[in-house]
mmCIF file of the N, C-alpha and C atoms, coordinates in Angstrom:
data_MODEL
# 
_entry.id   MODEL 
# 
loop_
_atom_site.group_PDB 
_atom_site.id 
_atom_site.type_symbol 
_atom_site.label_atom_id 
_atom_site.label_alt_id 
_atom_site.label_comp_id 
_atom_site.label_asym_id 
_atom_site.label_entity_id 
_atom_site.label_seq_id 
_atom_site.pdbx_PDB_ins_code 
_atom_site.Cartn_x 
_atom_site.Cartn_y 
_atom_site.Cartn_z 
_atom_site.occupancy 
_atom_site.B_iso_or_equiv 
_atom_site.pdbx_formal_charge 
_atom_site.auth_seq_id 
_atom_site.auth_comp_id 
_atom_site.auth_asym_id 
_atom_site.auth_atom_id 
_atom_site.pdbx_PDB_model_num 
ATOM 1   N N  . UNK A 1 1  ? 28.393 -30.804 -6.932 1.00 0.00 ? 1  UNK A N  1 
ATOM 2   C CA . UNK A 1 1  ? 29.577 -30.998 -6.115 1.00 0.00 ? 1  UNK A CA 1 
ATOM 3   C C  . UNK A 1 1  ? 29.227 -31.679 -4.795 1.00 0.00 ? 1  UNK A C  1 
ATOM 4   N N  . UNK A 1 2  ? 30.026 -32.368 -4.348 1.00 0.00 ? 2  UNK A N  1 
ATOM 5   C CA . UNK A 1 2  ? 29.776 -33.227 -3.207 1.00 0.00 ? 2  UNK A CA 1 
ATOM 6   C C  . UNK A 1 2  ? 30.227 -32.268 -1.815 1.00 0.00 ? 2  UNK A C  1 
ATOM 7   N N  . UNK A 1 3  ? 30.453 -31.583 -1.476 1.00 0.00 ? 3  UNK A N  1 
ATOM 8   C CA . UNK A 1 3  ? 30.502 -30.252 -0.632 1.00 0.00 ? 3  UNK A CA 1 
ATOM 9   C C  . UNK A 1 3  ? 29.388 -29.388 -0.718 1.00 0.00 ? 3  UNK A C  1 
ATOM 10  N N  . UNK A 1 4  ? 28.842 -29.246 -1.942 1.00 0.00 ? 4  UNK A N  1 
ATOM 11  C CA . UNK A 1 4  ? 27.803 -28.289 -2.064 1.00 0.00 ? 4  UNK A CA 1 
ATOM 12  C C  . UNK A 1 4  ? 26.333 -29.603 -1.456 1.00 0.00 ? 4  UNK A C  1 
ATOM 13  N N  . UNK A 1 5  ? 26.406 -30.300 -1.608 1.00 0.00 ? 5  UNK A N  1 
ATOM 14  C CA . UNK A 1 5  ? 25.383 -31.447 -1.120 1.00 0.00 ? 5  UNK A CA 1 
ATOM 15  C C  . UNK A 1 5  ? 25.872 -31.543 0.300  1.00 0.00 ? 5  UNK A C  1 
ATOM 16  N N  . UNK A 1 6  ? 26.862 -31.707 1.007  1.00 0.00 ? 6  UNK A N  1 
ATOM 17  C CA . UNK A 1 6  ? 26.778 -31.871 2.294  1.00 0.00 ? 6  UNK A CA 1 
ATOM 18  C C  . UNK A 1 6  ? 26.666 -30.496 3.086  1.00 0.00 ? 6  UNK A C  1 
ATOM 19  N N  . UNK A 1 7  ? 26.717 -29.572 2.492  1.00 0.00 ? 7  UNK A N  1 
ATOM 20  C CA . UNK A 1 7  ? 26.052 -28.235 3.493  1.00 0.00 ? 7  UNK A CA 1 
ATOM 21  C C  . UNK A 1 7  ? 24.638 -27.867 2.810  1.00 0.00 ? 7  UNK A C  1 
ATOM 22  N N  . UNK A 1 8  ? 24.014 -28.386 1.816  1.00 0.00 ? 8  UNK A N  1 
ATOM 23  C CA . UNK A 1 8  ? 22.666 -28.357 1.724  1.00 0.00 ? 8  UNK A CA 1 
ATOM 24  C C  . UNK A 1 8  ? 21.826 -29.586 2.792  1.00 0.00 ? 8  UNK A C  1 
ATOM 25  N N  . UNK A 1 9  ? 22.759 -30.370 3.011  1.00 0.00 ? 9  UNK A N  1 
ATOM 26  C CA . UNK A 1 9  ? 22.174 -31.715 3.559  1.00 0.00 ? 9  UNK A CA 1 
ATOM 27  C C  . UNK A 1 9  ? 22.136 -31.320 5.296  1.00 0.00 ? 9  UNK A C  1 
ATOM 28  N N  . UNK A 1 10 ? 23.255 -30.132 5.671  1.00 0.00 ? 10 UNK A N  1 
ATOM 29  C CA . UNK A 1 10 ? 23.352 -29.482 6.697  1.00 0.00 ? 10 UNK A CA 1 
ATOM 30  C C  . UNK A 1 10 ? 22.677 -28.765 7.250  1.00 0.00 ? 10 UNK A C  1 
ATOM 31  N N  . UNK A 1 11 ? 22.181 -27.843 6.460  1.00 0.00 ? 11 UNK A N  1 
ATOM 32  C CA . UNK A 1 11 ? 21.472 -26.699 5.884  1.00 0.00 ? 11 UNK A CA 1 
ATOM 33  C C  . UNK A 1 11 ? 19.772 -27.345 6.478  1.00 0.00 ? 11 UNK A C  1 
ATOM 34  N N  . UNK A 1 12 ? 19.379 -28.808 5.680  1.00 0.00 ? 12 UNK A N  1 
ATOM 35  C CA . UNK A 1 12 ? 17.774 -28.957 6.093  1.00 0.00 ? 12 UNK A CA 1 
ATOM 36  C C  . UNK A 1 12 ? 17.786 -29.447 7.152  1.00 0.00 ? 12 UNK A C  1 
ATOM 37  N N  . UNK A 1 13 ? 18.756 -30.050 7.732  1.00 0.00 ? 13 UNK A N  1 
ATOM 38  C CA . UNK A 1 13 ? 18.836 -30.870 9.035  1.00 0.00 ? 13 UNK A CA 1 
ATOM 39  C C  . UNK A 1 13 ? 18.517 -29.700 9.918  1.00 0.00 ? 13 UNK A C  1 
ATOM 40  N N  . UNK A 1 14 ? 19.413 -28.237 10.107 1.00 0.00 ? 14 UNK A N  1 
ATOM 41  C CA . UNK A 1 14 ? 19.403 -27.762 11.052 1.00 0.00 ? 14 UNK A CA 1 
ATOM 42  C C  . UNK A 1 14 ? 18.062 -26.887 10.974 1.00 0.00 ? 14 UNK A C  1 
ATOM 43  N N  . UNK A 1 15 ? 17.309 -26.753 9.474  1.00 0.00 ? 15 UNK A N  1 
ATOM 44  C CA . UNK A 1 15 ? 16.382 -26.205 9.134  1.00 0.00 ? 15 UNK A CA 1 
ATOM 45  C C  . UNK A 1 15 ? 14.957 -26.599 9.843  1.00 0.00 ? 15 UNK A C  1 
ATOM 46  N N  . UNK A 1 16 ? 15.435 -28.213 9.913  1.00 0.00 ? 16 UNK A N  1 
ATOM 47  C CA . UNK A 1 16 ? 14.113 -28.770 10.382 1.00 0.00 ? 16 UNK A CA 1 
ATOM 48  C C  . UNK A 1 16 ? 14.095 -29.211 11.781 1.00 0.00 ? 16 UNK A C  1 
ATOM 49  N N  . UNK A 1 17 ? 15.531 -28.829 12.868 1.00 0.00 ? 17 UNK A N  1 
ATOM 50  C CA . UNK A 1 17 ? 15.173 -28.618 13.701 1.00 0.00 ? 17 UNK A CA 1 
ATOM 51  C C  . UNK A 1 17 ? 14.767 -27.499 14.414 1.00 0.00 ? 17 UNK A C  1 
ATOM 52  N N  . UNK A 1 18 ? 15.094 -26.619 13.794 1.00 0.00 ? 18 UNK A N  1 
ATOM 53  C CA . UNK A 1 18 ? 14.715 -25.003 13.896 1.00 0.00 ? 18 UNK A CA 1 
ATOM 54  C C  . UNK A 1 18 ? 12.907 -24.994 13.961 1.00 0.00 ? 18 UNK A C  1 
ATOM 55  N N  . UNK A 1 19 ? 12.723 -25.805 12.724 1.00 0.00 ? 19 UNK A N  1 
ATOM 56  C CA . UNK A 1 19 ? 11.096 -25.733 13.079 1.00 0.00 ? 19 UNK A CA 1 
ATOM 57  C C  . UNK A 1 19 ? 10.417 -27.010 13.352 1.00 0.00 ? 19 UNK A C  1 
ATOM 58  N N  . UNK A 1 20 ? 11.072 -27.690 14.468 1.00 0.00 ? 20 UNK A N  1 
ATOM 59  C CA . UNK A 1 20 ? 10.136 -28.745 14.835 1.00 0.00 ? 20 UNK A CA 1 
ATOM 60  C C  . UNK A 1 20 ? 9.911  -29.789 14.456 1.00 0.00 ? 20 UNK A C  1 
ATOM 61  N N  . UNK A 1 21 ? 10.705 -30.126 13.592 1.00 0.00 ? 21 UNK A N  1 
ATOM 62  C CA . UNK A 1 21 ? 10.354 -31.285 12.542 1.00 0.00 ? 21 UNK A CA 1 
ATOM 63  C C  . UNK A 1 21 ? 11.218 -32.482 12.364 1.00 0.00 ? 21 UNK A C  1 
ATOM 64  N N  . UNK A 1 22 ? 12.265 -32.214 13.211 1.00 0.00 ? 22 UNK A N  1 
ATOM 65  C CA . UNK A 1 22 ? 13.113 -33.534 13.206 1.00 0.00 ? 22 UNK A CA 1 
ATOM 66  C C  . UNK A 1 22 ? 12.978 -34.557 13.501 1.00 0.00 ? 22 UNK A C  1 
ATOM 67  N N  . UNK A 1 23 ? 12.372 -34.530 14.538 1.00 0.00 ? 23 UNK A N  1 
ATOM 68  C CA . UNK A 1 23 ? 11.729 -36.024 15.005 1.00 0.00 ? 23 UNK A CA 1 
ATOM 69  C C  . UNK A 1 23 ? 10.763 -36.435 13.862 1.00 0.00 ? 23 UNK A C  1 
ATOM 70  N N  . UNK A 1 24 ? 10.178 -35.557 13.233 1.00 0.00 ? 24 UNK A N  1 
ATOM 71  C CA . UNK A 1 24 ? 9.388  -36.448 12.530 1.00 0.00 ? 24 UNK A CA 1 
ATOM 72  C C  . UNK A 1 24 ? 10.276 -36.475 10.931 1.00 0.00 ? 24 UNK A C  1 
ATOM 73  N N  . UNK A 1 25 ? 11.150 -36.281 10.716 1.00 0.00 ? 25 UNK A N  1 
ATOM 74  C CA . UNK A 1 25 ? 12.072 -36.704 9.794  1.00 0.00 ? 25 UNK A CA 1 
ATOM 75  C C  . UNK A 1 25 ? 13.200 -38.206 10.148 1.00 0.00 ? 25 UNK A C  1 
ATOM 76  N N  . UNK A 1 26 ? 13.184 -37.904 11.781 1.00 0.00 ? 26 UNK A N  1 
ATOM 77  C CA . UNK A 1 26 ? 14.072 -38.952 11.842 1.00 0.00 ? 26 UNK A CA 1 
ATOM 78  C C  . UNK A 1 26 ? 13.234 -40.664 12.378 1.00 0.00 ? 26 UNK A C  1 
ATOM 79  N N  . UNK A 1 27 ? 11.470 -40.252 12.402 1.00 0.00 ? 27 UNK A N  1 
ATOM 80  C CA . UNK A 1 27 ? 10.975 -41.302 12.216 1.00 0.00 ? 27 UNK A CA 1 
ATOM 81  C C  . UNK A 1 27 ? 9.895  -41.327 10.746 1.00 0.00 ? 27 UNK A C  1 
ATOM 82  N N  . UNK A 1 28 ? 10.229 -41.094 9.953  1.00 0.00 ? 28 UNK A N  1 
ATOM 83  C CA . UNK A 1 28 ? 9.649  -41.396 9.314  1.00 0.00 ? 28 UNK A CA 1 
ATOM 84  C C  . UNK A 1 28 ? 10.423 -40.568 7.541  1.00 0.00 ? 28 UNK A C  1 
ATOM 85  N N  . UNK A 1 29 ? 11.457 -40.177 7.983  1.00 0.00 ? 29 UNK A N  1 
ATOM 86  C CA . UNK A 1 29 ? 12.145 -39.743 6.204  1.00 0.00 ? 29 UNK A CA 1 
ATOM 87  C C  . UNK A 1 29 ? 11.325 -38.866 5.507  1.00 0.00 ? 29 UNK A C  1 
ATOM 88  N N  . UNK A 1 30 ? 12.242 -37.858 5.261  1.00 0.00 ? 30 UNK A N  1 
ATOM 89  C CA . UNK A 1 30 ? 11.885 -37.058 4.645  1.00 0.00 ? 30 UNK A CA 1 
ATOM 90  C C  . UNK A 1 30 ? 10.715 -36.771 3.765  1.00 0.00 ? 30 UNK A C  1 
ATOM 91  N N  . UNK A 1 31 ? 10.193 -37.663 3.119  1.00 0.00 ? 31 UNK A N  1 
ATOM 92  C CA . UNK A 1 31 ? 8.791  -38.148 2.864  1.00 0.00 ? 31 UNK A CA 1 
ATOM 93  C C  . UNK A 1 31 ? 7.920  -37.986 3.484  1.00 0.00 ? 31 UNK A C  1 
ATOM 94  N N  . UNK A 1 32 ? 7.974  -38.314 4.955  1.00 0.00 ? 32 UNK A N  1 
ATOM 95  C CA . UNK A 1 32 ? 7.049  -37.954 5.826  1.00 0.00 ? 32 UNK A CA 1 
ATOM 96  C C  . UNK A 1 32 ? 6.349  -36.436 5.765  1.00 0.00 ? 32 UNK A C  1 
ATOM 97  N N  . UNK A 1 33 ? 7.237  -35.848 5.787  1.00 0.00 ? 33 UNK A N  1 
ATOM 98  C CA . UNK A 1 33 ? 6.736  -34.358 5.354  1.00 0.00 ? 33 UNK A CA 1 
ATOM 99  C C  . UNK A 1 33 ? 6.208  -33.641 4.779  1.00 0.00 ? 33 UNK A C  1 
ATOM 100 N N  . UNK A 1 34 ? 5.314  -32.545 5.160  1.00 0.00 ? 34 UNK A N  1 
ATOM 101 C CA . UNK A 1 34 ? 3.743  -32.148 4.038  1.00 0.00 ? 34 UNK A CA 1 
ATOM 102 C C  . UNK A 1 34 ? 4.735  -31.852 2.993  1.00 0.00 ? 34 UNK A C  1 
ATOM 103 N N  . UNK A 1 35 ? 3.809  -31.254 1.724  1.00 0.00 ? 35 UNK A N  1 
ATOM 104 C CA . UNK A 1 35 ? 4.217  -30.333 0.596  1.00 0.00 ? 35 UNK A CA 1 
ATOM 105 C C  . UNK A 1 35 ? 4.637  -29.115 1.507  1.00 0.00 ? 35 UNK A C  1 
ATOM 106 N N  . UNK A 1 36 ? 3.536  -28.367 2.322  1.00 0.00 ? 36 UNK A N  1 
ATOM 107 C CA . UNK A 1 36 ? 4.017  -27.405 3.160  1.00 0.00 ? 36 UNK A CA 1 
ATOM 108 C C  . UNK A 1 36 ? 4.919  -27.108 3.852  1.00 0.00 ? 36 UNK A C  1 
ATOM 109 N N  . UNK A 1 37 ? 5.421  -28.433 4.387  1.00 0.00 ? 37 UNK A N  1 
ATOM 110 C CA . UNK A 1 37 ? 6.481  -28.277 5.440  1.00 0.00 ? 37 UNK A CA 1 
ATOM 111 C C  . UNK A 1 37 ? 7.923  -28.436 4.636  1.00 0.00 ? 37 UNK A C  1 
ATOM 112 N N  . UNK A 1 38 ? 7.852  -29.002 3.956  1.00 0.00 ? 38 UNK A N  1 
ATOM 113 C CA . UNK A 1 38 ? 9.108  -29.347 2.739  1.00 0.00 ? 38 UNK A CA 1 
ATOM 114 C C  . UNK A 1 38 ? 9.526  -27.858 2.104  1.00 0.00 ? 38 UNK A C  1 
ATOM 115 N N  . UNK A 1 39 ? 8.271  -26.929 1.516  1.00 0.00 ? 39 UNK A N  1 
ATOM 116 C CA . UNK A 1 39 ? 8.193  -26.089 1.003  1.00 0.00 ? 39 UNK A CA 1 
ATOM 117 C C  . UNK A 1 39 ? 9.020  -25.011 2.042  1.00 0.00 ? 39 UNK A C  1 
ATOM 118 N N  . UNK A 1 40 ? 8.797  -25.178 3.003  1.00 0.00 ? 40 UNK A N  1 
ATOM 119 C CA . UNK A 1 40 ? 8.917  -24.126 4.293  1.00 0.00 ? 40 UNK A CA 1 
ATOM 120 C C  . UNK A 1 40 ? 10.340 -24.490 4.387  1.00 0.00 ? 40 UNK A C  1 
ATOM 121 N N  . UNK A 1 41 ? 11.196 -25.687 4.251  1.00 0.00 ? 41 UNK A N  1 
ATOM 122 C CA . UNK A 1 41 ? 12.185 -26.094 4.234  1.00 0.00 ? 41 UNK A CA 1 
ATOM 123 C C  . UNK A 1 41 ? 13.172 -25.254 3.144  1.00 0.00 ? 41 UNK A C  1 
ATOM 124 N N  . UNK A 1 42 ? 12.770 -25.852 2.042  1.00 0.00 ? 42 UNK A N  1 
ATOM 125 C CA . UNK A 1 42 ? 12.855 -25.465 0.871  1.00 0.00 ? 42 UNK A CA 1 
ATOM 126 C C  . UNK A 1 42 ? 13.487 -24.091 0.540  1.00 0.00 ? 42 UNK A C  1 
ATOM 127 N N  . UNK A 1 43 ? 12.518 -23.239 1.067  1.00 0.00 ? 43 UNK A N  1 
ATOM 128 C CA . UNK A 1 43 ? 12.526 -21.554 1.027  1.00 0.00 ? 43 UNK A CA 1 
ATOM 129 C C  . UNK A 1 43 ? 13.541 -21.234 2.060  1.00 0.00 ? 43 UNK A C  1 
ATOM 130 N N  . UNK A 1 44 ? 13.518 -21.901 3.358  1.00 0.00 ? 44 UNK A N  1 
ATOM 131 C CA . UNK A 1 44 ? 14.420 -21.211 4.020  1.00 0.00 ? 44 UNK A CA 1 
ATOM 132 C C  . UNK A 1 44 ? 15.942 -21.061 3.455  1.00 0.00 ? 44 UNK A C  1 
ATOM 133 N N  . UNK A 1 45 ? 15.915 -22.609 3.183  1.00 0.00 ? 45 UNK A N  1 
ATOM 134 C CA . UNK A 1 45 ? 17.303 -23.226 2.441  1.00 0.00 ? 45 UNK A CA 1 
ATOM 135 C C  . UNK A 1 45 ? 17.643 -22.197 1.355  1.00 0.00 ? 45 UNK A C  1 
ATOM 136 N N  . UNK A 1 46 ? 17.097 -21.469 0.514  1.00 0.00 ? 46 UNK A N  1 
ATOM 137 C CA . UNK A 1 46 ? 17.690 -20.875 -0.382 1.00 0.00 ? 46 UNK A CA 1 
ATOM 138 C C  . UNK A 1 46 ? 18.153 -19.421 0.097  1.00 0.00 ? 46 UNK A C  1 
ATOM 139 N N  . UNK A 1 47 ? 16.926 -18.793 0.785  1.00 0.00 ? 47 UNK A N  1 
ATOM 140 C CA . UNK A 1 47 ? 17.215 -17.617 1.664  1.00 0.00 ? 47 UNK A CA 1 
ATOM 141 C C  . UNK A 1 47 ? 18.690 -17.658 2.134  1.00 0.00 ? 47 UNK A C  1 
ATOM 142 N N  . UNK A 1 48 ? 18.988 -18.601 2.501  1.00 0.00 ? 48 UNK A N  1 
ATOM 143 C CA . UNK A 1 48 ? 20.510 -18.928 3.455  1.00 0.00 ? 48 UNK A CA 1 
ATOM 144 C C  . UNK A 1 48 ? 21.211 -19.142 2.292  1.00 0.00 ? 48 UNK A C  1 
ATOM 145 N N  . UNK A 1 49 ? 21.519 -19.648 1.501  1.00 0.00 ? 49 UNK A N  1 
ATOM 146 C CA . UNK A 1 49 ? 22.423 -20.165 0.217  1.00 0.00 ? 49 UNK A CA 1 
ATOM 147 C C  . UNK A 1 49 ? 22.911 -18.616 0.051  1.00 0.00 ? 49 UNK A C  1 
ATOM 148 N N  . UNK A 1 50 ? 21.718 -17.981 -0.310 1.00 0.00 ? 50 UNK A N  1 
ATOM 149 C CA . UNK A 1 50 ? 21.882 -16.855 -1.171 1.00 0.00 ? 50 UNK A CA 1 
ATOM 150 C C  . UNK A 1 50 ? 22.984 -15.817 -0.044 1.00 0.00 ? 50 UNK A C  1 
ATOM 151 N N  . UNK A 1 51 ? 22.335 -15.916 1.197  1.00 0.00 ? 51 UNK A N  1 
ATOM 152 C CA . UNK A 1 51 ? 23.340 -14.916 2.143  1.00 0.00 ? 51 UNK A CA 1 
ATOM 153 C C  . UNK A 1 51 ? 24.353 -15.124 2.034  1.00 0.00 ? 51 UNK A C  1 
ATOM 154 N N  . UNK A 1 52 ? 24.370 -16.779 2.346  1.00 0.00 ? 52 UNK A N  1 
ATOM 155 C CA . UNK A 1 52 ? 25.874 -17.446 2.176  1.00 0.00 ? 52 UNK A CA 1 
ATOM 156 C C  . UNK A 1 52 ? 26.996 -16.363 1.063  1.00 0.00 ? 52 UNK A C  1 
ATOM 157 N N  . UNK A 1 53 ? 25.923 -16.959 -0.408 1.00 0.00 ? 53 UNK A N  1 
ATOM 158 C CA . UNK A 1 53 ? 27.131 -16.840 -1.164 1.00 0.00 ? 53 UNK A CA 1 
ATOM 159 C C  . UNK A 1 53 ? 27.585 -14.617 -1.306 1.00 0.00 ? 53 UNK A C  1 
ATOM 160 N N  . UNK A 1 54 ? 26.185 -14.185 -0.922 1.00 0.00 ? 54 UNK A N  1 
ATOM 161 C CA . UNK A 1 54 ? 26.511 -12.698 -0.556 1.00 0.00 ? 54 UNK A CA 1 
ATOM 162 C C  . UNK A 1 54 ? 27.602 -12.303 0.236  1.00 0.00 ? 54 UNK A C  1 
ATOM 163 N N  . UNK A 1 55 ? 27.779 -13.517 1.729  1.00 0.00 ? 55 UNK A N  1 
ATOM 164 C CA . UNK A 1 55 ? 28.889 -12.941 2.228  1.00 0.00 ? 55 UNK A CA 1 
ATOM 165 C C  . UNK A 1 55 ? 29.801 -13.466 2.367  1.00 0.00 ? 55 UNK A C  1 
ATOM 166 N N  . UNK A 1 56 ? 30.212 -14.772 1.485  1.00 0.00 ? 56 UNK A N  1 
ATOM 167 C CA . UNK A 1 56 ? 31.065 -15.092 0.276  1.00 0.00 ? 56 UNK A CA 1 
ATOM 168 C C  . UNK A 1 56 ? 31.866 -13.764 -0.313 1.00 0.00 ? 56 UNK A C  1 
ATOM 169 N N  . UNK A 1 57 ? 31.178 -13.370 -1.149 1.00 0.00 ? 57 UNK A N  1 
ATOM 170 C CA . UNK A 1 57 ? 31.818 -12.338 -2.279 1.00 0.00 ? 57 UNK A CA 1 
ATOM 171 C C  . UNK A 1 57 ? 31.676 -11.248 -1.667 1.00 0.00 ? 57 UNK A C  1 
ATOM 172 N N  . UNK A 1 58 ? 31.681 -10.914 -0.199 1.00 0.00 ? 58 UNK A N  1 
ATOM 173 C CA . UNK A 1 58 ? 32.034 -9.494  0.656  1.00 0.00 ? 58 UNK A CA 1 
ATOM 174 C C  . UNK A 1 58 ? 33.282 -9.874  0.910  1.00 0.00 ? 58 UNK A C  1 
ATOM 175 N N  . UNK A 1 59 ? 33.761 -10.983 1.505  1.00 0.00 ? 59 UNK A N  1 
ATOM 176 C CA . UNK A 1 59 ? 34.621 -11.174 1.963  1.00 0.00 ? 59 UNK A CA 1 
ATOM 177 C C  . UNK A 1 59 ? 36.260 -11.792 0.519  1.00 0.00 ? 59 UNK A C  1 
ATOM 178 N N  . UNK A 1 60 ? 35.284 -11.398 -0.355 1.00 0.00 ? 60 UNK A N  1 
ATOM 179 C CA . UNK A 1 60 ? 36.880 -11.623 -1.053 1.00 0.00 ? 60 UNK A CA 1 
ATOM 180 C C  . UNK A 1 60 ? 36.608 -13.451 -1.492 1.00 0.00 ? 60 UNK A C  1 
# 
């Protein structure tokens, strides 16, 4: 779904300024980024999905 891609696309942006990494995403693309740091991305991003959709289905 094209909603579900623009709050995942939300989701790493704010992920990777949280840890430091934007500047080096916004010179050099996402590519630029270790396996590690992607990974670190990665994990957070789902951690959050999952709350998301937990307090999603609290709320009805």
């Amino acid at each position: 779904m094209v909603h579900d891609d623009i709050i995942n696309d939300i989701l790493k942006y704010e992920i990777a300024e949280e840890l430091g990494l934007l500047d080096k995403v916004r010179e050099g693309g996402w590519k630029s980024l270790s396996a590690k740091e992607s990974g670190r991305i990665g994990g957070i991003m789902a951690r959050r999905r999952k709350k998301m959709a937990a307090e999603a289905l609290e709320k009805g």
